[in-house]
C-alpha positions in Angstrom: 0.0 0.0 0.0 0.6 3.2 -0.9 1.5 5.5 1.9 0.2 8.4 0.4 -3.4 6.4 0.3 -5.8 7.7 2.5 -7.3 4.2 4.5 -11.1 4.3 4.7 -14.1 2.4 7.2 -17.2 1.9 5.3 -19.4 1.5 8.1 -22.7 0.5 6.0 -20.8 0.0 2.5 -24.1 -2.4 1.0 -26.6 0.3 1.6 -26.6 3.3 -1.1 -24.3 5.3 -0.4 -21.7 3.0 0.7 -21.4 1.5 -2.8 -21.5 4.7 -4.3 -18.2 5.4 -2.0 -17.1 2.7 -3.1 -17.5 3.9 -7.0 -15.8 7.4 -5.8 -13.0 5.1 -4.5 -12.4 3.0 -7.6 -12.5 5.9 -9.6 -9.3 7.4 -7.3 -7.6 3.9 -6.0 -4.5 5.4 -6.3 -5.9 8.4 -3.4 -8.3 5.7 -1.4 -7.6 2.2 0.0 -10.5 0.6 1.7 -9.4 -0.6 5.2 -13.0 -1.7 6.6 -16.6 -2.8 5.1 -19.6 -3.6 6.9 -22.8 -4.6 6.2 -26.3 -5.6 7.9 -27.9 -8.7 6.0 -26.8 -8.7 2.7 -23.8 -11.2 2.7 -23.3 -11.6 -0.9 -23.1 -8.2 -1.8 -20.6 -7.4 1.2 -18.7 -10.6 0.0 -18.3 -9.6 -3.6 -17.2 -6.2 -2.4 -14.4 -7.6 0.2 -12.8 -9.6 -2.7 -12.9 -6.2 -5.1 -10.9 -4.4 -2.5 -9.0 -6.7 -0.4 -10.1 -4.6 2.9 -8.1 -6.0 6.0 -11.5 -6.6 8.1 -15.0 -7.4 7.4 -17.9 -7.2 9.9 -21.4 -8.2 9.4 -23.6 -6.6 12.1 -26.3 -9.6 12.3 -24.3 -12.5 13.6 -26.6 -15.3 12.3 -24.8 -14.5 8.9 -21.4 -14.9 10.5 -20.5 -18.6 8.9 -22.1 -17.4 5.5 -19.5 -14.4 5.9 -16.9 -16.3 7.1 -17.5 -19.0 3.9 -17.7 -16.5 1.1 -14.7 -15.0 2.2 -12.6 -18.4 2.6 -8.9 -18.5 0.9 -9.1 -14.6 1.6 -6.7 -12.4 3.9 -9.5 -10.7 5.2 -10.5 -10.9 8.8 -14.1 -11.5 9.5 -16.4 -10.3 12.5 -20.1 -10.5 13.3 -22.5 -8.4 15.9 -23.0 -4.7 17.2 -20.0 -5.2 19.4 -17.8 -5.8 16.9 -18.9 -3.0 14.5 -18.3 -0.8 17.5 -14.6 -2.0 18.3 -13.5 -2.0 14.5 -13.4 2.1 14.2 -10.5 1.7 16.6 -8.2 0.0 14.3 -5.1 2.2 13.7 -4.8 1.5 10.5 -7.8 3.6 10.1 -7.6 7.0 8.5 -10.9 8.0 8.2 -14.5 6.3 9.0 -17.3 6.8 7.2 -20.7 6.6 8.6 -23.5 5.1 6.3 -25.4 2.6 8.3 -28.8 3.6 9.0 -30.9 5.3 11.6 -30.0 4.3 15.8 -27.2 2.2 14.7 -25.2 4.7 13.3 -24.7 6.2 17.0 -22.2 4.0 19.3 -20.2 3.4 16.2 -19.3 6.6 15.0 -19.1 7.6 19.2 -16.2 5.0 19.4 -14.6 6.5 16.0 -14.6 10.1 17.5 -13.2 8.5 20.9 -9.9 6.8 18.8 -9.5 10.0 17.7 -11.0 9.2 13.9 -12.3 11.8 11.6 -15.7 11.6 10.6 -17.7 11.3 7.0 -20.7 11.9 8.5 -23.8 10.2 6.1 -25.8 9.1 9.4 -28.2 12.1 10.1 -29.6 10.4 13.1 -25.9 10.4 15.1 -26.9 13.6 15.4 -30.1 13.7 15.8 -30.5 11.6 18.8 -26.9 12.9 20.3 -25.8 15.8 18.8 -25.0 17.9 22.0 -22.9 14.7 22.8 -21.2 14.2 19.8 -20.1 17.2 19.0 -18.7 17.9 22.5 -16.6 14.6 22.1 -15.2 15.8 18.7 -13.9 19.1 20.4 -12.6 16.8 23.2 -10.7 14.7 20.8 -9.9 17.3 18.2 -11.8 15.2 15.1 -13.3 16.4 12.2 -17.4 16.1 11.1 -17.3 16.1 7.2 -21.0 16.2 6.4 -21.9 13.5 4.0 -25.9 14.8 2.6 -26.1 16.4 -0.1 -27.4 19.4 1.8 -24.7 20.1 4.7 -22.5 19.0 2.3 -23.6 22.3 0.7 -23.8 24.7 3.1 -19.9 23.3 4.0 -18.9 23.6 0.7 -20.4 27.4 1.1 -18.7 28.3 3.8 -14.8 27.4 2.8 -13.5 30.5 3.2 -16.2 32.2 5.2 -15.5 30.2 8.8 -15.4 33.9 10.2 -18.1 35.5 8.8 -21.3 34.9 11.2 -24.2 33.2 9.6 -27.5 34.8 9.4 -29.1 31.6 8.5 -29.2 28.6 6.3 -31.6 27.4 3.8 -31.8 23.7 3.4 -33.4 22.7 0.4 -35.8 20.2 -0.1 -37.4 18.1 -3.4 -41.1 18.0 -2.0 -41.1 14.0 -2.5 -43.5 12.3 -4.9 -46.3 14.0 -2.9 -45.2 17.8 -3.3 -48.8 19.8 -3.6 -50.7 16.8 -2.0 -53.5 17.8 0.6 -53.8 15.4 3.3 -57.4 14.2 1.8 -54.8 13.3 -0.9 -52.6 11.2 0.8 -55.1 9.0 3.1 -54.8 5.8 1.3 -51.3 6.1 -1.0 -49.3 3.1 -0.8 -45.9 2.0 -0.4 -45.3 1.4 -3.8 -45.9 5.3 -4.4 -44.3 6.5 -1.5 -41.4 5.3 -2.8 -41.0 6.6 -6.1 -38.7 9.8 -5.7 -38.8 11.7 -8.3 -35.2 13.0 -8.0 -33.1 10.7 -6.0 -32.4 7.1 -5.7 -31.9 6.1 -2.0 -32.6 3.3 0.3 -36.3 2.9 1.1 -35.9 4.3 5.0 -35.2 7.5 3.5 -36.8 7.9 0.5 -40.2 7.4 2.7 -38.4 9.7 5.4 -38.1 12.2 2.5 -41.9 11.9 1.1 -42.8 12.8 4.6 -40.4 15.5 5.0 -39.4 14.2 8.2 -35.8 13.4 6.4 -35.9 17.7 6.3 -36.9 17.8 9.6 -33.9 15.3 10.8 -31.6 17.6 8.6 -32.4 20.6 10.2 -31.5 18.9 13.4 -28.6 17.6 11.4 -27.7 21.6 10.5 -28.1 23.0 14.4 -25.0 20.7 15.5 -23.1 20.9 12.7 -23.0 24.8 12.7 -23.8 25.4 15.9 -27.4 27.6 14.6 -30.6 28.3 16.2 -33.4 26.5 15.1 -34.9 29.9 14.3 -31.4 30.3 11.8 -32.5 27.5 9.7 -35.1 27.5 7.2 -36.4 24.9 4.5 -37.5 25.6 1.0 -39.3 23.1 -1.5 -36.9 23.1 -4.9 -38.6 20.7 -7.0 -35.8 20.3 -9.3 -33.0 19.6 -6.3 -30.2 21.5 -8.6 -29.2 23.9 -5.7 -28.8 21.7 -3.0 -28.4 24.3 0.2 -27.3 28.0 0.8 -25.9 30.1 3.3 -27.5 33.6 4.2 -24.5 36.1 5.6 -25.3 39.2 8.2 -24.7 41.5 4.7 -27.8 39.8 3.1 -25.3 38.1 0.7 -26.3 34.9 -0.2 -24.1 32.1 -1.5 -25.3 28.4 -3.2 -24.1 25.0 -4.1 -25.6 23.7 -7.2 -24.9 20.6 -8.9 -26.9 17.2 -10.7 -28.1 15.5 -8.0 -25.6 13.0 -7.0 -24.5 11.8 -4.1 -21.4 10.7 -5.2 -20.0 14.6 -5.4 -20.8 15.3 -1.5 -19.0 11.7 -0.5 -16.3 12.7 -2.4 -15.8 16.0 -0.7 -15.7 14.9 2.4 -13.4 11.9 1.5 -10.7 14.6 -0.4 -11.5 17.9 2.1 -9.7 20.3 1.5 -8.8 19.4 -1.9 -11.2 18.6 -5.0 -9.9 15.7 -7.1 -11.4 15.3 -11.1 -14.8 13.1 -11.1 -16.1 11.6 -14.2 -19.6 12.4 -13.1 -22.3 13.9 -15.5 -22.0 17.7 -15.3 -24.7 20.3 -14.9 -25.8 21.9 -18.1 -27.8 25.4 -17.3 -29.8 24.7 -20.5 -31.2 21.6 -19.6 -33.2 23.5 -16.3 -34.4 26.9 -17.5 -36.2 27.1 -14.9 -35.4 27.0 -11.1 -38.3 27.6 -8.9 -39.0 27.7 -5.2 -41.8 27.0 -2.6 -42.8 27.2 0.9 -43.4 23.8 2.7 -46.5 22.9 3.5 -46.5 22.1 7.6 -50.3 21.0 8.0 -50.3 18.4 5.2 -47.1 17.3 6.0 -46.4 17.6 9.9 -43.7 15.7 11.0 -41.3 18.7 9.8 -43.3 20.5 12.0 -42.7 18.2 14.7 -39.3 17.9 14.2 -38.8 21.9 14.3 -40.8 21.5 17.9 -38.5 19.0 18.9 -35.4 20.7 18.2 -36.9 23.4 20.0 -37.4 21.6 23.3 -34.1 20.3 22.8 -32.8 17.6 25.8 -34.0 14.0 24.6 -36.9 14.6 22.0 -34.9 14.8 19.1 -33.5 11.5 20.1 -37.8 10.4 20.9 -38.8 12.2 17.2 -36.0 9.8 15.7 -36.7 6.3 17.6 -40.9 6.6 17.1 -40.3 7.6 13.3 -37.7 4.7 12.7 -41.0 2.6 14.0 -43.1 4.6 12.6 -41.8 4.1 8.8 -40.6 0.2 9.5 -44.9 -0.3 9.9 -45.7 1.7 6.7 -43.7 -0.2 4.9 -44.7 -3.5 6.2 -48.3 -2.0 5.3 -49.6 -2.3 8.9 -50.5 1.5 9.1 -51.0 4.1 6.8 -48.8 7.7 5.3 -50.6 10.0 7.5 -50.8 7.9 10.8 -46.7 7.8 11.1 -46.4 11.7 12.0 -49.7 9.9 14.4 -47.3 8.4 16.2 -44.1 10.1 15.8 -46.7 12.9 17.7 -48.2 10.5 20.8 -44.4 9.3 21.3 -43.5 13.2 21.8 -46.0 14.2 23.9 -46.0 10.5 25.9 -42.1 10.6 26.3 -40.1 12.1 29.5 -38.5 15.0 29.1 -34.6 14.8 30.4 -33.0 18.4 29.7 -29.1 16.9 29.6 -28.7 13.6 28.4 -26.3 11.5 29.2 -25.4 8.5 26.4 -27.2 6.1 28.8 -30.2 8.4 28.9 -29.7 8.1 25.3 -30.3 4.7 24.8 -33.1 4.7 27.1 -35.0 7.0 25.6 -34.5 5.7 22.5 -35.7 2.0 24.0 -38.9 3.3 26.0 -39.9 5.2 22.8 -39.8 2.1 20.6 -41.8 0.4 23.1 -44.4 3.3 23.3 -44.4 3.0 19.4 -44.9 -0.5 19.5 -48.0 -0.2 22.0 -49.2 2.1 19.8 -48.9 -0.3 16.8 -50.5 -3.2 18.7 -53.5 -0.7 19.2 -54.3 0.4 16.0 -53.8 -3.5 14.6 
């Protein structure tokens, strides 16, 4: 190995946007050398990637694919590990130069905690670290000096605006949003849609947690959570517009009024491969943005009453303490049930609601009152589930 290469974790590499990390990687092997992949279920895809790129350690998070793991990986020098405990302890490794958070939802948490703890910088594509922790997290990065490169598309944006600008106050952000498949809906609208429509994004191709996270707009709402911790704003300092066509994907409001954007196709590729290159910005053979093509760039206020759970999510950053960590745990139910069909589109902000107003309210956290809250929630979720069924 190169010493110049920089070693990356893939914590998550079979979801979306570990494999398209892994296509920014291939495309720069001779900058990128993957160190770590893991993966939840899906043991022949995280087997055909560790015998592309020869990591030193592989970890599948559900141990009862362990042997399968183990098998598909035989005659390789690749160590192989199984269970939450392991994922946890492999951010450690010193060979490590830089971990990068995909998994999804509550798992993403203890992980990237033990990453920050060895002292590894972050590429941050797991919104709800933050969400649930973020008054945590961040105060353990300062402890142990480590770097939050923001992954999504739209703090990737508002970073990439302000390089260069790390002393000029913010007067706010705006965090742009696609409107989902279900942008101008009414609520009458939207009583009986069905999985299948929910997710068909008409912009972006993601993994099915978040694509129905984003056709509720609670994925906004977890984003402006996202945005409070990771430039230290107000919730009053960050606002959301709807951008059908999801070409400017953030912008940064400055105490002159000046106003700056990121635009770009949208792929997610680009923001993973900022944060993997920060400061520099290495050649891509993406598609580029032709100003032709969109003639027409328009804007729109989103709509809270139809679609509350950005609403909610506002009023839980607001409160601050655990409910952003009780928003998070009751929608991770919350869209697991609508997509197993047991309740409908409307009903999730339902219970993402009774969860808030159900849930104790602990002003400091600690990680234990953490994982707590995020447990009683689920089981307040669950009743609530069990009710309705």
């Amino acid at each position: 190995m190169s010493e110049n290469k920089k070693r990356i974790a893939i914590l998550g590499s079979t979801g979306s946007i570990g494999r398209q990390a892994l296509e920014v990687i291939t495309q720069h092997s001779d900058k990128f050398e993957v160190e770590v992949l893991t993966g939840q279920n899906n043991v022949a895809l995280l087997v055909e990637q560790a015998r592309q790129f020869k990591p030193n350690a592989v970890v599948i998070s559900n141990e009862e694919h362990y042997v399968a793991l183990k098998e598909g990986l035989a005659g390789e020098d690749i160590k192989v590990f199984a269970g939450d405990n392991a994922l946890a302890s492999i951010v450690e490794m010193s060979t490590i130069d830089l971990v990068l958070t995909a998994l999804v939802g509550y798992s993403g948490l203890r992980p990237t905690i033990r990453a920050i703890e060895a002292g590894k910088p972050i590429a941050l594509a797991n919104k709800e670290t933050l969400v649930v922790a973020g008054a945590l997290v961040t105060q353990l990065a300062r402890e142990h000096g480590v770097n939050i490169y923001p992954v999504d598309s739209e703090h990737s944006a508002i970073f990439q605006c302000l390089v260069g600008e790390f002393h000029n106050p913010i007067e706010k952000i705006i965090l742009t949003a696609s409107g989902g498949p279900f942008r101008g809906k009414k609520a009458d609208d939207l009583i009986n849609v069905s999985r299948k429509e929910a997710l068909c994004h008409p912009n972006w191709s993601m993994g099915d947690k978040i694509t129905i996270d984003s056709a509720s707009l609670m994925n906004k709402g977890l984003e402006v959570i996202e945005a409070r911790w990771l430039f230290g704003l107000k919730a009053d300092q960050i606002e959301v517009v709807v951008h059908p066509q999801s070409i400017i994907h953030s912008m940064v409001q400055f105490r002159d009024g000046s106003i700056k954007a990121q635009l770009g196709l949208p792929d997610m590729r680009l923001p993973i491969q900022f944060a993997l290159t920060y400061p520099d910005r290495l050649h891509s053979a993406f598609p580029r943005f032709d100003f032709a093509k969109y003639p027409s760039l328009t804007f729109e206020s989103p709509d809270l009453e139809t679609f509350r759970n950005l609403a909610l999510a506002y009023d839980a950053l607001k409160r601050g303490g655990n409910m952003p960590c009780v928003l998070n745990a009751a929608n991770e139910v919350a869209v697991a049930e609508f997509l197993r069909d047991r309740i409908g589109f409307l009903e999730m902000s339902d219970l993402v609601e009774q969860c808030l107003d159900r849930m104790a309210f602990i002003e400091n956290p600690t990680y234990q009152d953490y994982v707590d809250t995020d447990r009683e929630t689920r089981a307040i979720a669950t009743g609530y589930i069990k009710q309705r069924t």
